[in-house]
mmJSON file of the N, C-alpha and C atoms, coordinates in Angstrom:
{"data_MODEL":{"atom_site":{
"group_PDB":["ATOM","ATOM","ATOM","ATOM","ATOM","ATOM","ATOM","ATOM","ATOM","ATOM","ATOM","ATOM","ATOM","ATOM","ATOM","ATOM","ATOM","ATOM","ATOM","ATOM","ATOM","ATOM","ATOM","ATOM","ATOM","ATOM","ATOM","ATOM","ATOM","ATOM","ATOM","ATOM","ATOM","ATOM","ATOM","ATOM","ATOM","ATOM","ATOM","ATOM","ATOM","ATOM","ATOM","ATOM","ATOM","ATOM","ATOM","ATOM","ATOM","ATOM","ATOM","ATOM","ATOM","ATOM","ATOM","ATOM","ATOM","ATOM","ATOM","ATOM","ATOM","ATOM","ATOM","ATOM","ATOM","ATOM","ATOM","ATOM","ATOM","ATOM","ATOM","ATOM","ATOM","ATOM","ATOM","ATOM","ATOM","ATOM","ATOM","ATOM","ATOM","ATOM","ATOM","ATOM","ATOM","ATOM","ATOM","ATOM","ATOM","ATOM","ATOM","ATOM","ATOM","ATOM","ATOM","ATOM","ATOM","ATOM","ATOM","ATOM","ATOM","ATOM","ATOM","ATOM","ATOM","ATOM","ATOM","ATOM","ATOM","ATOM","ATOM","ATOM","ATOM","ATOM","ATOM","ATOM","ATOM","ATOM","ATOM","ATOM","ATOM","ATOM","ATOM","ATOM","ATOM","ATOM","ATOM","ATOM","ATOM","ATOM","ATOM","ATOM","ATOM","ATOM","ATOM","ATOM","ATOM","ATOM","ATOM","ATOM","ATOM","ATOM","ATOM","ATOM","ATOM","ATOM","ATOM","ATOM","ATOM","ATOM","ATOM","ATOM","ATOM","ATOM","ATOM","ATOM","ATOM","ATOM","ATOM","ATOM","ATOM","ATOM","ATOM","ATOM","ATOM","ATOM","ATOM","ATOM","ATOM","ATOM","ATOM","ATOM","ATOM","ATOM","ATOM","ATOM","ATOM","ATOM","ATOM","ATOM","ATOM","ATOM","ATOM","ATOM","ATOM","ATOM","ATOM","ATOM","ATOM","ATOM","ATOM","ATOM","ATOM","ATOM","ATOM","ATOM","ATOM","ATOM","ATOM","ATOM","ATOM","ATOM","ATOM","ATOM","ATOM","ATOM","ATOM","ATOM","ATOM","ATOM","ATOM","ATOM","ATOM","ATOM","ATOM","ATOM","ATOM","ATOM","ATOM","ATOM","ATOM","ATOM","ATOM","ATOM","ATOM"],
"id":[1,2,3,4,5,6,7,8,9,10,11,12,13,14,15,16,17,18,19,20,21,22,23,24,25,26,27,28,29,30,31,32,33,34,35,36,37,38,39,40,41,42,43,44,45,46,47,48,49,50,51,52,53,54,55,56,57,58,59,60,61,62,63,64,65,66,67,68,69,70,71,72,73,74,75,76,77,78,79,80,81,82,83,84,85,86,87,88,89,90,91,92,93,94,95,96,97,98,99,100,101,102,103,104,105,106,107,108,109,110,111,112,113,114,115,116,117,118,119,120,121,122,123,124,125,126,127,128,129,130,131,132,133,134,135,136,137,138,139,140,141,142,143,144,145,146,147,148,149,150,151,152,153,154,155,156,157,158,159,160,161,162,163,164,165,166,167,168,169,170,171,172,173,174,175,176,177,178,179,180,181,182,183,184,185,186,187,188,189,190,191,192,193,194,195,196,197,198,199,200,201,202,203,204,205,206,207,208,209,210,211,212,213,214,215,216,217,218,219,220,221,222,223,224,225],
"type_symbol":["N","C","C","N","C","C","N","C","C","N","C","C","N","C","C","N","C","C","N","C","C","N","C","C","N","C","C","N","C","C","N","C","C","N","C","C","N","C","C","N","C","C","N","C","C","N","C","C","N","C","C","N","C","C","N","C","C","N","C","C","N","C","C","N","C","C","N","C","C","N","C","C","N","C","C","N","C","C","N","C","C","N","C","C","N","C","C","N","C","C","N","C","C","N","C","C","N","C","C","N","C","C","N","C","C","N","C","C","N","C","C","N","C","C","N","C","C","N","C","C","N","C","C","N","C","C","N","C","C","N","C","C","N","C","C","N","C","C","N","C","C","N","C","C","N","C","C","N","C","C","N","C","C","N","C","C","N","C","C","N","C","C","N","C","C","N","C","C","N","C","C","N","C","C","N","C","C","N","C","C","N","C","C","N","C","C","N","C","C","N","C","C","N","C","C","N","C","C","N","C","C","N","C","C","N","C","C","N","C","C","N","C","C","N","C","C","N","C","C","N","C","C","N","C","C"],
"label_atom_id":["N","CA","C","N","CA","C","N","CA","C","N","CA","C","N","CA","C","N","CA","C","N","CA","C","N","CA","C","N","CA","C","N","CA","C","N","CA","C","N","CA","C","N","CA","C","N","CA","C","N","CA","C","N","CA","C","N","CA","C","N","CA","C","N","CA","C","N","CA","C","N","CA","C","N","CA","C","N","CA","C","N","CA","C","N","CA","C","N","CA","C","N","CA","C","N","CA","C","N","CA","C","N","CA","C","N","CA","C","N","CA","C","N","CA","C","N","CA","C","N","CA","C","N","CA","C","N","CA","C","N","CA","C","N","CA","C","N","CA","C","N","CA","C","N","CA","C","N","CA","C","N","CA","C","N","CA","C","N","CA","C","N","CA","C","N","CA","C","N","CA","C","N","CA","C","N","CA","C","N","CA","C","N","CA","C","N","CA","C","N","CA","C","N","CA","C","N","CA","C","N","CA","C","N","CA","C","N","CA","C","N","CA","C","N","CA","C","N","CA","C","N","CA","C","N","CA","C","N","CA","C","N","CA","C","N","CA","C","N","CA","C","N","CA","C","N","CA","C","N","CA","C","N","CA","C","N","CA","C","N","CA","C"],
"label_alt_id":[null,null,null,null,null,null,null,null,null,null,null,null,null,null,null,null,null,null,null,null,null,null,null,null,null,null,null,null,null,null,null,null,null,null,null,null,null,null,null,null,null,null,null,null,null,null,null,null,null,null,null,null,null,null,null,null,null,null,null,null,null,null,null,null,null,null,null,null,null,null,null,null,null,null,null,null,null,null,null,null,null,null,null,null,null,null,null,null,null,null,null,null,null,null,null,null,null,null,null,null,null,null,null,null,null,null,null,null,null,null,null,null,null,null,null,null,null,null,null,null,null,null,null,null,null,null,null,null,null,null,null,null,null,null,null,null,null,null,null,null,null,null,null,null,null,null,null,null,null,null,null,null,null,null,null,null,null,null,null,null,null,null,null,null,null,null,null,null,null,null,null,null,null,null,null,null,null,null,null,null,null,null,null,null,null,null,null,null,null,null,null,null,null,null,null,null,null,null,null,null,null,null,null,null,null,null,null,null,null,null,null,null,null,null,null,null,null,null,null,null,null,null,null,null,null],
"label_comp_id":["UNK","UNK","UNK","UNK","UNK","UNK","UNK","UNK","UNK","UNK","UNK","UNK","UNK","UNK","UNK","UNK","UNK","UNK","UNK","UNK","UNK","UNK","UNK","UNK","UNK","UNK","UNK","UNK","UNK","UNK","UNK","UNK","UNK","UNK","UNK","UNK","UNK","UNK","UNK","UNK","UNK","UNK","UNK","UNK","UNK","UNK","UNK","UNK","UNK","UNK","UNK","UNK","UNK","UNK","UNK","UNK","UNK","UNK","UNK","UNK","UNK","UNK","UNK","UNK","UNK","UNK","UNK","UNK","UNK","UNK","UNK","UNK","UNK","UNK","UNK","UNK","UNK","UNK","UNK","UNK","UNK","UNK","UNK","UNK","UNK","UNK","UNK","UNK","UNK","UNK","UNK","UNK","UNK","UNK","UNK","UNK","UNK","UNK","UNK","UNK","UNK","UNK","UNK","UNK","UNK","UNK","UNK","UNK","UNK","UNK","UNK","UNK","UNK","UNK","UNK","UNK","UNK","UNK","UNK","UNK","UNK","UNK","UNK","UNK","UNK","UNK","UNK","UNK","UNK","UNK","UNK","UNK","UNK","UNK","UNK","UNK","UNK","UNK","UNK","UNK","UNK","UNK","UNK","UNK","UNK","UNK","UNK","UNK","UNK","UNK","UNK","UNK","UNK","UNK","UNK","UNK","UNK","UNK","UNK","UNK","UNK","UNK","UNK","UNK","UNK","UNK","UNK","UNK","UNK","UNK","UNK","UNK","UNK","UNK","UNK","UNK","UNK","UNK","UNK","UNK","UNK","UNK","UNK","UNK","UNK","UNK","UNK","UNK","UNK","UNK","UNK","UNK","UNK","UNK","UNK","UNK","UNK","UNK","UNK","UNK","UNK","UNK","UNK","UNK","UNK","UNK","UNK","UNK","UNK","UNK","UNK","UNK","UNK","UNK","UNK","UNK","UNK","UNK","UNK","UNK","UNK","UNK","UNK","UNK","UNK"],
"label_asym_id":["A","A","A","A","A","A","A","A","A","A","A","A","A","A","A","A","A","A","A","A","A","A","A","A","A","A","A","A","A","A","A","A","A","A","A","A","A","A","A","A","A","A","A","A","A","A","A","A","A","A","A","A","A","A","A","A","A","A","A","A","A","A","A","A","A","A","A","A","A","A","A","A","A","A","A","A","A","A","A","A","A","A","A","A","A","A","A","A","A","A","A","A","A","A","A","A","A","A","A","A","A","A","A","A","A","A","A","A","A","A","A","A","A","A","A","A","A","A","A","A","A","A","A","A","A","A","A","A","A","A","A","A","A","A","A","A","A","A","A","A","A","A","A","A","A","A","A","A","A","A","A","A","A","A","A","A","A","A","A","A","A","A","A","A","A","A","A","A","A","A","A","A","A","A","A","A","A","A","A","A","A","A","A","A","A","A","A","A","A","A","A","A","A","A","A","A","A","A","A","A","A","A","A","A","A","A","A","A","A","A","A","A","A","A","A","A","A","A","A","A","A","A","A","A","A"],
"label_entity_id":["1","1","1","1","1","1","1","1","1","1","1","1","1","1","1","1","1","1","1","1","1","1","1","1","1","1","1","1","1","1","1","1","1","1","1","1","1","1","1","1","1","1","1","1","1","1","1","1","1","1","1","1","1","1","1","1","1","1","1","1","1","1","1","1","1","1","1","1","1","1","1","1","1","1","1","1","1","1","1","1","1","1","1","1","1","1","1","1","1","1","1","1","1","1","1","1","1","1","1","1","1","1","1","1","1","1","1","1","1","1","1","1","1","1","1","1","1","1","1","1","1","1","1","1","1","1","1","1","1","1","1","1","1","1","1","1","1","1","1","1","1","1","1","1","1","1","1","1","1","1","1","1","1","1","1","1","1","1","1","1","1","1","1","1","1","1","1","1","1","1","1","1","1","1","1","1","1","1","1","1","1","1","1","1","1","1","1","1","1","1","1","1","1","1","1","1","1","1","1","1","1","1","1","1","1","1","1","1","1","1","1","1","1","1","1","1","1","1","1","1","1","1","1","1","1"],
"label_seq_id":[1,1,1,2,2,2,3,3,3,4,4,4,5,5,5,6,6,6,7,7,7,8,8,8,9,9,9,10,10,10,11,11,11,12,12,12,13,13,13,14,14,14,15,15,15,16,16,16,17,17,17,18,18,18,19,19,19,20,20,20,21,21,21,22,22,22,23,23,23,24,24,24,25,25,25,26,26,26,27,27,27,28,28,28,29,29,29,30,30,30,31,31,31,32,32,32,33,33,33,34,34,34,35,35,35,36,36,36,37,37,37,38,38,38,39,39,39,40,40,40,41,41,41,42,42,42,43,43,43,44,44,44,45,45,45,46,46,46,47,47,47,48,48,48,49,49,49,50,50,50,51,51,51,52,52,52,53,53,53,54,54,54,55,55,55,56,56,56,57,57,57,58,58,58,59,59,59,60,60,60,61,61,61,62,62,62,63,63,63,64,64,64,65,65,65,66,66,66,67,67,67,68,68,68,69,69,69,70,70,70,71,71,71,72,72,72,73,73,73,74,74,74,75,75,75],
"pdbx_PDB_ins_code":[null,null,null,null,null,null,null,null,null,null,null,null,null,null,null,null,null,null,null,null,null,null,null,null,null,null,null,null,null,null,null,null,null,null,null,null,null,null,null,null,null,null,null,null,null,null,null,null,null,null,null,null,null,null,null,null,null,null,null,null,null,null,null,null,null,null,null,null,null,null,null,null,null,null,null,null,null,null,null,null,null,null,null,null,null,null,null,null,null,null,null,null,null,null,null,null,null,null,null,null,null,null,null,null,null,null,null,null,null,null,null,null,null,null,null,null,null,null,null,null,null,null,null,null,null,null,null,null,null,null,null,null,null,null,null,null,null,null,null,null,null,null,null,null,null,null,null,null,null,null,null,null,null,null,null,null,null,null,null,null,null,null,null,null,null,null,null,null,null,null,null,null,null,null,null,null,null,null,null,null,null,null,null,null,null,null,null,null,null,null,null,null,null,null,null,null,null,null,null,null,null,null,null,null,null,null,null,null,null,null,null,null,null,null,null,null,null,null,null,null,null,null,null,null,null],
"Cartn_x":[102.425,101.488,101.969,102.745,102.85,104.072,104.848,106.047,106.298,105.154,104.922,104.071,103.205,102.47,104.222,104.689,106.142,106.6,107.036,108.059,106.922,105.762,104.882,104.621,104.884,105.091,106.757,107.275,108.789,109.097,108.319,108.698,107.686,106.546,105.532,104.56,104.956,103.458,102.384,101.615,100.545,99.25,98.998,97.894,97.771,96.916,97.028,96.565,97.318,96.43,95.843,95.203,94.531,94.298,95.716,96.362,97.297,97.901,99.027,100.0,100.214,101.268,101.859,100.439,100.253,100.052,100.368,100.058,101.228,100.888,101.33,102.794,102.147,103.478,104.386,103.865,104.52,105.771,105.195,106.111,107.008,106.933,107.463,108.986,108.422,110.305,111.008,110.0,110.914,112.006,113.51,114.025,114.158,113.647,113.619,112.742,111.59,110.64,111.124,112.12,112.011,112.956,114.214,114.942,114.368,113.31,112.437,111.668,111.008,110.751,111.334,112.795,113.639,113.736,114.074,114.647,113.521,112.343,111.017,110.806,111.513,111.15,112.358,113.672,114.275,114.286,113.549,112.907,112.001,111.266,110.138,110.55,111.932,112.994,113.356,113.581,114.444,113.648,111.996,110.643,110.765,110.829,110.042,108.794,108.093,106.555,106.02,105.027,104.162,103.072,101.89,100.833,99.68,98.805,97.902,96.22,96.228,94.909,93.758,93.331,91.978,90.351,89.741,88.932,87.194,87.391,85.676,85.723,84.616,84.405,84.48,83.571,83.655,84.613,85.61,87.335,88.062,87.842,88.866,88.53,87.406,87.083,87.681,86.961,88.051,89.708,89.913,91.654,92.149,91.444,92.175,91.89,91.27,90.206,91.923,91.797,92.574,94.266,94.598,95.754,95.734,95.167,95.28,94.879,94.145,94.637,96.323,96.139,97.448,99.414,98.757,100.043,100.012,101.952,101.909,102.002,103.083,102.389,102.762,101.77,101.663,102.137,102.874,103.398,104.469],
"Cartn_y":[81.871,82.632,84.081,84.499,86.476,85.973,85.155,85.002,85.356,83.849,83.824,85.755,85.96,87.155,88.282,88.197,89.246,89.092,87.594,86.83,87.84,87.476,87.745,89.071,90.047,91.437,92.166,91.26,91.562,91.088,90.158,89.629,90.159,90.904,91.109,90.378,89.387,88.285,88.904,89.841,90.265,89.755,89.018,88.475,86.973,86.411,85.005,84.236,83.189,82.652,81.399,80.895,79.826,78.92,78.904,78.177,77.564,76.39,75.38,76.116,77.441,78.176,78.999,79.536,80.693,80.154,78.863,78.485,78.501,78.4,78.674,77.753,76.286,75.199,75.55,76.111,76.592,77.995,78.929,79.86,79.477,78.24,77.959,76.975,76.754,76.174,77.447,78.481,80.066,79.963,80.105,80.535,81.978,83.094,84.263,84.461,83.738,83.895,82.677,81.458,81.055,81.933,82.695,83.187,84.337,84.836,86.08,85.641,84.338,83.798,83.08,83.174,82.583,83.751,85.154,86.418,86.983,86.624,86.994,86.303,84.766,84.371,84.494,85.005,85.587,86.315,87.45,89.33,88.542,88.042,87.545,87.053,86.134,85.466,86.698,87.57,88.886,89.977,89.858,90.757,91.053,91.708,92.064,91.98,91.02,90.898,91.805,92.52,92.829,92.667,92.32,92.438,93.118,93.501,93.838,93.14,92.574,92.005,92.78,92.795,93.308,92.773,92.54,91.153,91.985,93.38,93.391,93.958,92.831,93.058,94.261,95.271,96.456,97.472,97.343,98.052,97.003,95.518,95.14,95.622,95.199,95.923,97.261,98.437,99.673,99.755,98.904,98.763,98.324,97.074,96.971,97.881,98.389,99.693,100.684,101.103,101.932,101.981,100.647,100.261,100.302,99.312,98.939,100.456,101.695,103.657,103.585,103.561,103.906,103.229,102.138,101.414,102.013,102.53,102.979,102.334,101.062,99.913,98.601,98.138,96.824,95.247,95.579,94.106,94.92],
"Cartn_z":[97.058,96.277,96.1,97.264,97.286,96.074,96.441,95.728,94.361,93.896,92.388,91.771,92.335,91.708,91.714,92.932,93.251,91.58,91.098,89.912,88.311,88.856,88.043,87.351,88.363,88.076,87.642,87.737,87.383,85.963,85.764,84.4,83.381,84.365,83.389,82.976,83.175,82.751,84.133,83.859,85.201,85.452,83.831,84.4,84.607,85.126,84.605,83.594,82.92,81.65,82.253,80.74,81.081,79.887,79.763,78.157,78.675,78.072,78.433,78.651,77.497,76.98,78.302,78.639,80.06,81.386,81.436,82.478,84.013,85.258,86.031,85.997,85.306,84.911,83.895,82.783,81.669,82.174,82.959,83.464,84.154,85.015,85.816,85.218,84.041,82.814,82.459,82.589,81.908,82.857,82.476,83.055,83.333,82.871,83.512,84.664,84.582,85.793,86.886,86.273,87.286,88.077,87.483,88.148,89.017,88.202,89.239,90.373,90.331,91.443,92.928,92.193,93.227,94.108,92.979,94.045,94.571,94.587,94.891,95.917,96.384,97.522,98.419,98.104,98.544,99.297,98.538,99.272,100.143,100.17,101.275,102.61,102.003,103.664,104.18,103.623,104.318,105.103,104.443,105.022,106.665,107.036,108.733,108.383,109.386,109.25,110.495,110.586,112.02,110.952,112.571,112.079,113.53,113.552,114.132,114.449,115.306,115.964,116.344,114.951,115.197,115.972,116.751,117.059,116.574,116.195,116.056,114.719,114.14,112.368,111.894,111.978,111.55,111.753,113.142,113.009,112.414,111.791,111.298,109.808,109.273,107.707,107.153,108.414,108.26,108.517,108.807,109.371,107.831,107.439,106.666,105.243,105.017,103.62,104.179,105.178,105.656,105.11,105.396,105.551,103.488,103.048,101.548,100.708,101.473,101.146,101.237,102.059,102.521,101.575,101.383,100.736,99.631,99.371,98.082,96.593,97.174,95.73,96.753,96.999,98.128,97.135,96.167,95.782,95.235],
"occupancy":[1.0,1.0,1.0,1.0,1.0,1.0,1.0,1.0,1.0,1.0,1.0,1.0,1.0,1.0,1.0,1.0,1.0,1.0,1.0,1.0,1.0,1.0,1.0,1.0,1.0,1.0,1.0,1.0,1.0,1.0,1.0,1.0,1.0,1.0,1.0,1.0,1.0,1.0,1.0,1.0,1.0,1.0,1.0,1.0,1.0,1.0,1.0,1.0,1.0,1.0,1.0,1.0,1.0,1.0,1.0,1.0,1.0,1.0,1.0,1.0,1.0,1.0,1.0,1.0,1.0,1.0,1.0,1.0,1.0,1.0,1.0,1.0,1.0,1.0,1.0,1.0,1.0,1.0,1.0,1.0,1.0,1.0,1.0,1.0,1.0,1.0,1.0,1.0,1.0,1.0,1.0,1.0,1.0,1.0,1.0,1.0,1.0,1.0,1.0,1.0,1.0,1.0,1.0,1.0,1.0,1.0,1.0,1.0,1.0,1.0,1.0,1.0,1.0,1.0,1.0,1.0,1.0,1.0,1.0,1.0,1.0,1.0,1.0,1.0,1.0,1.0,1.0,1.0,1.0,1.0,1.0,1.0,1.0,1.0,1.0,1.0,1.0,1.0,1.0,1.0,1.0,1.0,1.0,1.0,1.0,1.0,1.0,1.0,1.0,1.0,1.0,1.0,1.0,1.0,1.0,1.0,1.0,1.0,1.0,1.0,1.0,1.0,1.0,1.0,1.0,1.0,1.0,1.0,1.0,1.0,1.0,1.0,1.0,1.0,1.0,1.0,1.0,1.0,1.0,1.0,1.0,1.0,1.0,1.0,1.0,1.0,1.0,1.0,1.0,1.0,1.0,1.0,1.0,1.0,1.0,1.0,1.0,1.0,1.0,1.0,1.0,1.0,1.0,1.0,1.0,1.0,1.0,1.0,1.0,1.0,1.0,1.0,1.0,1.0,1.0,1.0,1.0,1.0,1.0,1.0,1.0,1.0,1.0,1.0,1.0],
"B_iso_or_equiv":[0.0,0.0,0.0,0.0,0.0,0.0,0.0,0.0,0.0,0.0,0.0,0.0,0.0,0.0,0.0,0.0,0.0,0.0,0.0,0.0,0.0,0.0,0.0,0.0,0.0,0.0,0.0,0.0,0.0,0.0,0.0,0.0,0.0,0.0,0.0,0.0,0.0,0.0,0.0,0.0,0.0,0.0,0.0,0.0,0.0,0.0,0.0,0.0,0.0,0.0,0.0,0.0,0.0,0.0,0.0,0.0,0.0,0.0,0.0,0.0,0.0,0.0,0.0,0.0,0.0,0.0,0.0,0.0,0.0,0.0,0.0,0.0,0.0,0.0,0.0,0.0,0.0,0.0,0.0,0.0,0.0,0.0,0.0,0.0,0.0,0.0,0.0,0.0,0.0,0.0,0.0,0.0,0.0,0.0,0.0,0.0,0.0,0.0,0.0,0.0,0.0,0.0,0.0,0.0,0.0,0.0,0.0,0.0,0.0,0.0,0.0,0.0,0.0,0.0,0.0,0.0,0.0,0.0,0.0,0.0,0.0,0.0,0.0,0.0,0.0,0.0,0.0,0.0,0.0,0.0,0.0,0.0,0.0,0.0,0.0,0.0,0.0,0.0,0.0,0.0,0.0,0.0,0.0,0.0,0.0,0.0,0.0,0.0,0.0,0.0,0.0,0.0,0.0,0.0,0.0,0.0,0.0,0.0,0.0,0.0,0.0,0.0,0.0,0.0,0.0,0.0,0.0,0.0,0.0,0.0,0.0,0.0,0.0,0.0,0.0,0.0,0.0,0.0,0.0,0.0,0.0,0.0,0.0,0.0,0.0,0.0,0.0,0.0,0.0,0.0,0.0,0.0,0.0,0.0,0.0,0.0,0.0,0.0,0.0,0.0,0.0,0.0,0.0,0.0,0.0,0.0,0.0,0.0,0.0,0.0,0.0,0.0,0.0,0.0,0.0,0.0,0.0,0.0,0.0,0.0,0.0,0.0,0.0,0.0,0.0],
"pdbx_formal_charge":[null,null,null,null,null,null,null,null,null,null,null,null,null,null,null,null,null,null,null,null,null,null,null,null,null,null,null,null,null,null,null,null,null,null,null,null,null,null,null,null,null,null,null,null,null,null,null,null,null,null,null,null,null,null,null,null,null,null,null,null,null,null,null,null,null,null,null,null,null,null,null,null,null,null,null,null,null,null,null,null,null,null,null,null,null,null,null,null,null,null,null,null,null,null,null,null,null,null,null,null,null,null,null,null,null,null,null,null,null,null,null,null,null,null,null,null,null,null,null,null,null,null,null,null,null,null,null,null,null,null,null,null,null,null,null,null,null,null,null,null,null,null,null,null,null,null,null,null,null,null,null,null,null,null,null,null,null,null,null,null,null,null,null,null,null,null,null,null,null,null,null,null,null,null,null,null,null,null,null,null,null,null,null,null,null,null,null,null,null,null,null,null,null,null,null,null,null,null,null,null,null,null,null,null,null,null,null,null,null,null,null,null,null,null,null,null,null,null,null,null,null,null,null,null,null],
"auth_seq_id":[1,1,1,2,2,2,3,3,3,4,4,4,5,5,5,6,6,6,7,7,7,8,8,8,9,9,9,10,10,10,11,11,11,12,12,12,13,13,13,14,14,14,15,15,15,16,16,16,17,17,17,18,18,18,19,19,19,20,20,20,21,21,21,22,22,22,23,23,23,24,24,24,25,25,25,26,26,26,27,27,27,28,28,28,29,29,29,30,30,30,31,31,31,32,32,32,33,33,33,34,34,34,35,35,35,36,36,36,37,37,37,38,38,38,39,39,39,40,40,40,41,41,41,42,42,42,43,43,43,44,44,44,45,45,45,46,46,46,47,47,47,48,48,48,49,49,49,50,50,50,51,51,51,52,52,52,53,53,53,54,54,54,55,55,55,56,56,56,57,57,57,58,58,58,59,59,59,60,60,60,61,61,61,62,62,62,63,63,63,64,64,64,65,65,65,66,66,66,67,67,67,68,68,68,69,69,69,70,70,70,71,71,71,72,72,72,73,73,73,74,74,74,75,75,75],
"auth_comp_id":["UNK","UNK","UNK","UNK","UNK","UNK","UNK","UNK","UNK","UNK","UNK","UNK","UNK","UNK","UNK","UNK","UNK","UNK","UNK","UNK","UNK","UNK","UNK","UNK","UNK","UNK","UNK","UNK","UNK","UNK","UNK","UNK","UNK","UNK","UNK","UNK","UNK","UNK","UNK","UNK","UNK","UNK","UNK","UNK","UNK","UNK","UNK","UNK","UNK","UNK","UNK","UNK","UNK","UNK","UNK","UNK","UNK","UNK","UNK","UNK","UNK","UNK","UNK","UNK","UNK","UNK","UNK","UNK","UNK","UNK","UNK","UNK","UNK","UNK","UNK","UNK","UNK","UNK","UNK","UNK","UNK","UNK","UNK","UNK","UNK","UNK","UNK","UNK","UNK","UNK","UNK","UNK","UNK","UNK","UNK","UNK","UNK","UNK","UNK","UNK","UNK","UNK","UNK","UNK","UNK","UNK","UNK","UNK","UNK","UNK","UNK","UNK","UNK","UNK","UNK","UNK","UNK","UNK","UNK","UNK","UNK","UNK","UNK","UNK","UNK","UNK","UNK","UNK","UNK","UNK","UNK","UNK","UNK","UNK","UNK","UNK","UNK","UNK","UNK","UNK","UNK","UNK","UNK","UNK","UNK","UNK","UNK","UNK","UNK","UNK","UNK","UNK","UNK","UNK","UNK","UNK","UNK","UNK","UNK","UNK","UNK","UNK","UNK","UNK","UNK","UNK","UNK","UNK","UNK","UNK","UNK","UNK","UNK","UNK","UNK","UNK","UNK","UNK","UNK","UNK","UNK","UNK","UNK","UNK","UNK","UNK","UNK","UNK","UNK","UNK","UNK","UNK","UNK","UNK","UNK","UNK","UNK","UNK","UNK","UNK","UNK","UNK","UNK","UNK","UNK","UNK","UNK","UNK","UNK","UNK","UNK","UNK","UNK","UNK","UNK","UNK","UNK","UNK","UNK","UNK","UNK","UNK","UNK","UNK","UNK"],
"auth_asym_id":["A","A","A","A","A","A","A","A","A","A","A","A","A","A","A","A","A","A","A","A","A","A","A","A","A","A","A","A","A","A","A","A","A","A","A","A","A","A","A","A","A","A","A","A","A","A","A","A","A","A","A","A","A","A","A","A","A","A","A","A","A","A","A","A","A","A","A","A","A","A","A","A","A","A","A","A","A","A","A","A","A","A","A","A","A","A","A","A","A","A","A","A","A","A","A","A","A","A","A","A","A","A","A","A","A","A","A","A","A","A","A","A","A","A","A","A","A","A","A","A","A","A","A","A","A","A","A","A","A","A","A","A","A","A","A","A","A","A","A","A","A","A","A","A","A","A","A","A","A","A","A","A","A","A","A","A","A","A","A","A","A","A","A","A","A","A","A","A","A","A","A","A","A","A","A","A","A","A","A","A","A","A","A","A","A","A","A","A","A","A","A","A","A","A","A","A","A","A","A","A","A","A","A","A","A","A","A","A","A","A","A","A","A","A","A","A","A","A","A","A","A","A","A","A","A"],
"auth_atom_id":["N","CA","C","N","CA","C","N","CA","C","N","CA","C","N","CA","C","N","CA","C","N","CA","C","N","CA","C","N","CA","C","N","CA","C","N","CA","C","N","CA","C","N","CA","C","N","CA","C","N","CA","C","N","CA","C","N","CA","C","N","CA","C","N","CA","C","N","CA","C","N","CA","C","N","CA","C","N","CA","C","N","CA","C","N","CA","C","N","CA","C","N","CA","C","N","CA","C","N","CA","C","N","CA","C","N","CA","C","N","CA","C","N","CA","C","N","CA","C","N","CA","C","N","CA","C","N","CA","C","N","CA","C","N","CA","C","N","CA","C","N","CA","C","N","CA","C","N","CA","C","N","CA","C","N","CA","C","N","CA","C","N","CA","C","N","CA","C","N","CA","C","N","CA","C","N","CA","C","N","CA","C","N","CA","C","N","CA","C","N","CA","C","N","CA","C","N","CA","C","N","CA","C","N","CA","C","N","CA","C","N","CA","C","N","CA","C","N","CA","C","N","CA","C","N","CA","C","N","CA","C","N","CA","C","N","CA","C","N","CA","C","N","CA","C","N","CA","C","N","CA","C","N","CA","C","N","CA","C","N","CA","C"],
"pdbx_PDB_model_num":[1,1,1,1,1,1,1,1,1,1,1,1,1,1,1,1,1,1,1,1,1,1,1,1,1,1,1,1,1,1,1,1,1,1,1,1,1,1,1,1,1,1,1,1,1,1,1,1,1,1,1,1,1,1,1,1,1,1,1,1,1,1,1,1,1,1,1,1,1,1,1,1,1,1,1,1,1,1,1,1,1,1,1,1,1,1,1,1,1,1,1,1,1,1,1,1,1,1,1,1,1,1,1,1,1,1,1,1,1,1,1,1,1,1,1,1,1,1,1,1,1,1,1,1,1,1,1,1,1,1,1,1,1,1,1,1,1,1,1,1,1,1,1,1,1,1,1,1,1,1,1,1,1,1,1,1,1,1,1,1,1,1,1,1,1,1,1,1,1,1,1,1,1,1,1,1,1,1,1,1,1,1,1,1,1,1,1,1,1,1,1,1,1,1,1,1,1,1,1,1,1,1,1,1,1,1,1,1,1,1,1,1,1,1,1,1,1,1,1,1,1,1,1,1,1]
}}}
């Protein structure tokens, strides 16, 4: 899913359709997006992941409000 939206913003198609034409199957014969989706799941094999365990609702809500301020373009 991060993959395809990654392919999605590179090629520009940003939103999603909901036409045969625009469809998630139809992009997926493009060869430019398929090629953007390959290097999109590429960048993802290569990611360092951390993550943080939050366990009480209201510091995880602000953690994450916090965190999604903070990112400067999160895709």
């Amino acid at each position: 899913m991060f993959a395809f939206k990654l392919a999605r913003k590179m090629t520009g198609h940003l939103h999603p359709g909901y036409t045969a034409n625009d469809s998630r199957k139809a992009l997926a014969k493009d060869p430019a997006f398929a090629d953007a989706f390959a290097r999109a799941k590429n960048r993802i094999r290569q990611m360092e992941l951390r993550y943080v365990a939050e366990e009480d609702p209201l510091r995880q809500t602000f953690l994450e409000i916090y965190v999604a301020f903070c990112a400067k373009d999160p895709i």
